[in-house]
N, C-alpha and C positions, 0 to 999 in steps of 0.2 A: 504494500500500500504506500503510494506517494505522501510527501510531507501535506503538501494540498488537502489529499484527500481524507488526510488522520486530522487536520486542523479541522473538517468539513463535516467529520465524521461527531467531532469534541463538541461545536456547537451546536449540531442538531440535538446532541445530548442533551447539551445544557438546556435547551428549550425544550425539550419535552419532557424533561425534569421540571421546568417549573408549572406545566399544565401536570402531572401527572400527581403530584403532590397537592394540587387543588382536589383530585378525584380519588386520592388513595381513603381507603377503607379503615383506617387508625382512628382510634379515638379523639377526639381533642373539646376538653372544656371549656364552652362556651354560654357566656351569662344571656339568660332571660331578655328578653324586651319588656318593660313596665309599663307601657302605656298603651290601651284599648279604647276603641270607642263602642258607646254604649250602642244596645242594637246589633252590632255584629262579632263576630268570634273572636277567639285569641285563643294564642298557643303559647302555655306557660313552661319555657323549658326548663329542663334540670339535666344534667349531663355528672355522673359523676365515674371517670374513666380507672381500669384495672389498672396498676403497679406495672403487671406483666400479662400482654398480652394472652400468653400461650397456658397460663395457666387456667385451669378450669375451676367456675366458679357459681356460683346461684344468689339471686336476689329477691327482693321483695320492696317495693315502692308504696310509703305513704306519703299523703298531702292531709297537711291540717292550714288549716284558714282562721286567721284574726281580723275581725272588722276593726275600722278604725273606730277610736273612743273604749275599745271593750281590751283587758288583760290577756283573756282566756282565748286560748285557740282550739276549733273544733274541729277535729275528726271528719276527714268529708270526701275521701277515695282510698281505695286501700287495690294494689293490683299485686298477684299471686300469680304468675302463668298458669295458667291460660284465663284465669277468671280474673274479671275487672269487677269493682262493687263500688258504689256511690255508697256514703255511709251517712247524707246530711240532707235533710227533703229541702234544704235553699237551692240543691243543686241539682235535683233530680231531673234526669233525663237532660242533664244542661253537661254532664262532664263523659270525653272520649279520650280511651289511653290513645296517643300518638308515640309512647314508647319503642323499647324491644320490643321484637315480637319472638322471644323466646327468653326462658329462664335463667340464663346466663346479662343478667340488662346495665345496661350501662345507659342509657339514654329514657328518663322516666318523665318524659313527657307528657300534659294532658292538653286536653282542648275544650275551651268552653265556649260553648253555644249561646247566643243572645245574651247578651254581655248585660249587665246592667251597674247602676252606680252603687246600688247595696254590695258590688263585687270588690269595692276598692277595700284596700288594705293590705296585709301580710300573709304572705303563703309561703307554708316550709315545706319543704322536699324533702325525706328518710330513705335513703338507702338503707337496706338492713342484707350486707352482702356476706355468705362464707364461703372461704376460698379453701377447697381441697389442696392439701398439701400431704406430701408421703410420710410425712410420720404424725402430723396431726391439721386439723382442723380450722382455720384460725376465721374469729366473726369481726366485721369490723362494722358500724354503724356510721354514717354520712349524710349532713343536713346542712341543708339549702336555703335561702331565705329570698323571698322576689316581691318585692313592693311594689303593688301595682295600684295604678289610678285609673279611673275610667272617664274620661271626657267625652262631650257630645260633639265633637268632631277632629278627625286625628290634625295635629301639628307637626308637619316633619321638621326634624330636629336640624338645626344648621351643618349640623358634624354628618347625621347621615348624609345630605345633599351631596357635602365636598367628598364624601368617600364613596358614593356611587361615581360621582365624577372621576374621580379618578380612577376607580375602578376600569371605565370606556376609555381613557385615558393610556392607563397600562397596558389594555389589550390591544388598542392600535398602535402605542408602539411597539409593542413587542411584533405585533405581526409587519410591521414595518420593516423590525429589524430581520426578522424571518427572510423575507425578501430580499432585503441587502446581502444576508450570508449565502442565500442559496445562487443570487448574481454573482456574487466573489466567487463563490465555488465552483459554480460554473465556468467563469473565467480562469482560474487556475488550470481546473481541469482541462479544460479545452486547450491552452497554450501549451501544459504539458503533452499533453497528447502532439498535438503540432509539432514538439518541439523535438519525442521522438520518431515522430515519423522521417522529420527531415534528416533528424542523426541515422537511423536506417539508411535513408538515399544514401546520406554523403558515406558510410560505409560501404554501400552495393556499389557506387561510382569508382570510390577507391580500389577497391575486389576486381572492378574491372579492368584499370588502367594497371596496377599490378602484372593481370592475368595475358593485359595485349603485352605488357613489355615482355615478361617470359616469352609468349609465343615469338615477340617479335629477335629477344635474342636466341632464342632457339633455331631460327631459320638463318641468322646471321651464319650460327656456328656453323651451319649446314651448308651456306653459301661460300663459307671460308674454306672448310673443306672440298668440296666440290672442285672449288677453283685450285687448292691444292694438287687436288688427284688430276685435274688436267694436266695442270702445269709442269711435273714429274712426264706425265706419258710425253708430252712434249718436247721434254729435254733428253 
């Protein structure tokens, strides 16, 4: 493989290293959005990721809810694979697991339906996860807290606008620069190639002139003798 084409090879890498890391399958802890508008849904996330991937593990997700003004938090979803259980009639029929969807969960997501402003306040997340290990057991418990507000019509935040912007931002240049590498690469490639084509010629033209001088002193010697053997019979 030419220098060119290992330089060509290094950036296509890097570039689809960095899409591919947007779409990799890993965990990654990521807080809640707090602000709903009344009327329609929201999805309260809780994300609480494994130590170690590869180890096998089992969990259970509860959500308890504090209105605002009140101390006490209540008990108001509890998810067990495969069953999901609302546990609070404020929410009946109003709460959907958007979690795992198996017993091993790391992502204890719910979703609530027709939002209203008796929803504002505090909501804890419980992981209650234990991680089989070869010589024992171990439980570990993990909670979440997501204060949310419910307003009658959403306001987007200054921060998300400028991070979606740049979001479009990042994508066209990178695919910008995608373009640029795969021109350079091409250009490389192509003059190398040119470049042995033409060293080929100028070797097969050399092969040649080589090849006529031989012949051509080979006939010489041939014409020297020749004239030799005359010029003996001659004499």
């Amino acid at each position: 493989m030419s220098p060119a084409e290992m330089i060509c090879h290094f950036f296509l890498l890097v570039f689809v290293s960095l899409f591919v890391s947007q779409c990799h399958g890993g965990c990654a802890e990521v807080d809640s959005l707090t602000e709903a508008v009344a009327g329609g849904g929201f999805l309260l996330g809780c994300i609480s990721c494994k130590r170690r991937e590869e180890v096998p593990a089992q969990a259970s997700v509860d959500w308890h809810f504090k209105p605002v003004g009140e101390e006490e938090f209540r008990h108001i979803f509890h998810y067990d694979h495969p069953s999901a259980d609302i546990l609070h009639e404020d929410f009946s029929d109003r709460l959907e697991w958007y979690g795992t969807q198996n017993s091993d969960i790391q992502t204890g997501a719910i979703f609530i339906h027709n939002v209203t402003f008796n929803d504002t306040g505090t909501y804890r997340c419980s992981f209650h996860r234990t991680i089989f290990l070869p010589l024992s057991n171990e439980h570990i418990t993990v909670e979440k807290e997501v204060e949310l507000s419910v307003v009658a019509a959403a306001n987007r935040e200054l921060t998300g606008v400028i991070s979606e912007i740049m979001m479009y931002v990042l994508i066209v240049v990178l695919q910008l620069w995608l373009i640029v590498v795969l021109v350079y690469c091409y250009k490389k490639i192509s003059d190398e190639h040119e470049a042995r084509e033409a060293h080929k010629a100028l070797k097969g033209q050399a092969v040649k002139i080589i090849s006529a001088r031989v012949k051509l002193h080979h006939c010489t010697l041939i014409l020297l003798t020749t004239t030799q053997l005359l010029y003996k019979r001659l004499i």
